[in-house]
C-alpha positions, 0 to 999 in steps of 0.5 A, a space after each residue: 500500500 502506498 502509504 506504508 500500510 500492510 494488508 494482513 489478510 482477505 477475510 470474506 468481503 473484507 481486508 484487513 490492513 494495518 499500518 505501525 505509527 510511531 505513537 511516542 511523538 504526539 505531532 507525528 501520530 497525529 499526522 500518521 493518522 491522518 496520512 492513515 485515513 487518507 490512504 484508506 480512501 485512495 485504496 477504497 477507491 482503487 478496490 471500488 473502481 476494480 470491483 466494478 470493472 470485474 463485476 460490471 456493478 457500480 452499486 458497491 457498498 464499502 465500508 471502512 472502520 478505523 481505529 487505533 490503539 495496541 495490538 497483539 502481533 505475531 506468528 500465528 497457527 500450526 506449524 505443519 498446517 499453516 502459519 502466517 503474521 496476523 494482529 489480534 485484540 479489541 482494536 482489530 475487532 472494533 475496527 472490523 465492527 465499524 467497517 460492518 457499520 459503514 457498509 450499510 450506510 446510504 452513502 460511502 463512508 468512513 467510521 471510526 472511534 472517539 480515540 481516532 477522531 480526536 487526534 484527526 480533529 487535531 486542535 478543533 473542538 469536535 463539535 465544531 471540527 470539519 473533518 470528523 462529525 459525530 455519528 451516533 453512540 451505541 451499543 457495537 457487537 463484543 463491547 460491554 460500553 456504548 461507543 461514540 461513532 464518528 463519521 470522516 469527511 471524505 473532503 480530506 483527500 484531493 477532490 479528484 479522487 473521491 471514492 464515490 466518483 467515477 
């Protein structure tokens, strides 16, 4: 992936990929996620427009879930079956719950945690910031707490490659 991120697998309809931000510098995890989420809209788009050509459908629903946070990694299976390098732990699951959310809207969207729309907003209040709105709170299958839901604006990758435009 062009931004550094690494697809770990194909799980039925849906990738999972991860991409390592350096954490320990707040400015830079920062902009590590916002450069995250950029990416994941330009390969949004790349997989839309691939699917519609193969399947002659262009009513596609992606959904993209994102969220950030620790991560258990490793080699994971049985030696004389298989093995493979894989991330485990809420954080994966959470953002597979999202992505779920996110394919059923009406239009494409992007959904992600509190966590991750606070360091997106940067400075902005969330309230008032125009990248991240807030998109409901509920109850997301596995988690004992309600989650606050955000929806980001696709208006932060460049105009011409929207995910939604032909």
């Amino acid at each position: 992936m062009s931004e550094g991120g690494v697809i770990d697998k194909l799980i039925g309809d849906k990738v999972l990929a991860y991409f390592i931000i350096d954490s320990s510098n707040k400015n830079d995890s920062q902009k590590g996620i916002s450069k995250l989420v950029q990416s994941a809209l330009r390969e949004a788009q790349n997989i839309e427009s691939t699917l519609a050509l193969l399947l002659r459908n262009k009513n596609l629903r992606l959904g993209i879930g994102i969220t950030a946070g620790q991560v258990l990694s490793g080699i994971m299976g049985v030696p004389e079956f298989r093995l493979e390098m894989t991330i485990l732990d809420d954080t994966v699951n959470l953002a597979s719950r999202l992505a779920d959310l996110s394919a059923k809207e009406d239009a494409f969207s992007v959904l992600t945690d509190e966590a991750v729309a606070i360091e997106i907003a940067g400075n902005s209040n969330l309230e008032e910031s125009p990248i991240v709105k807030k998109h409901q709170t509920g109850q997301i299958k596995g988690k004992k707490r309600e989650v606050k839901i955000f929806r980001i604006s696709c208006d932060i990758i460049p105009p011409n490659r929207h995910p939604t435009q032909s």
